[in-house]
N, C-alpha and C positions, 0 to 999 in steps of 0.2 A: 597419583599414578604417573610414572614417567615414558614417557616415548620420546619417540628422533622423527626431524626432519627428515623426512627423505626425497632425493629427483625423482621425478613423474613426468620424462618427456625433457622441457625446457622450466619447466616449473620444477614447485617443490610442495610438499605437502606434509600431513600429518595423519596417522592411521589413528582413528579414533575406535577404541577399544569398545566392543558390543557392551561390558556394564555400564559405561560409561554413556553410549546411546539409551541404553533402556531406561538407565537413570535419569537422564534427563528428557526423553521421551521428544526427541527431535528426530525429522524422518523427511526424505525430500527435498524441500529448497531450503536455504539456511540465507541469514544476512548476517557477513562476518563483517566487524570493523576493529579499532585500535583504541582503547581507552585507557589511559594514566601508561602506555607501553603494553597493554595486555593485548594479545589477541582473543577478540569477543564473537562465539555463536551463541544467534539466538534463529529463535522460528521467524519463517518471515512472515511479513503481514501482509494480511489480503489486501489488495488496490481499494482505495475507497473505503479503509476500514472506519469506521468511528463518523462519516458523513451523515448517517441517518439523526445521530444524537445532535451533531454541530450545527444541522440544519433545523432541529426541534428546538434546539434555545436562538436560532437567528430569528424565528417565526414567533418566538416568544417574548422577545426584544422587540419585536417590530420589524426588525433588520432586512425581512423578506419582499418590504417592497419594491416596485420597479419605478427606478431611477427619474426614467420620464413616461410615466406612469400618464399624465395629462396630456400626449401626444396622440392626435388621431391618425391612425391609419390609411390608408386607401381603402380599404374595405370591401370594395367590388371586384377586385382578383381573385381574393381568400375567398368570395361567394360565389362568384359566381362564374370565373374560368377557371379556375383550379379543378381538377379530379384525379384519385387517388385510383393506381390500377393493379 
């Protein structure tokens, strides 16, 4: 399917044709970039997507322990001035 650029303002853009939407089933935010010279939409992705999985094999490596894990803390702030209001 062919279209034009056209000015919008100080920009420039592209009317993307409704079968062209529906076909691809994009709607809302989009992340466009530039690959081999192509201009690329795709869906965007949620913040944080794919953390729940990345963090279930760092936990399964091991990966999830803390650093200085064998450091003791003060311990009598966190018990015993601290309250939560």
């Amino acid at each position: 399917m062919r279209t034009r650029i056209v000015k919008i303002g100080n920009s420039q853009g592209v009317r993307i044709p409704k079968a062209l939407l529906e076909e691809s089933g994009l709607s809302g935010e989009v992340d466009i970039s530039v690959h081999d010279g192509a201009l690329v939409i795709a869906a965007a992705g949620r913040p944080r997507q794919g953390w729940d999985e990345a963090f279930r094999q760092m936990a399964l490596r091991g990966g999830d322990e803390l650093i200085d894990g064998d450091v003791v803390t003060s311990g009598t702030f966190d018990e015993k001035s601290w309250t939560w209001e």
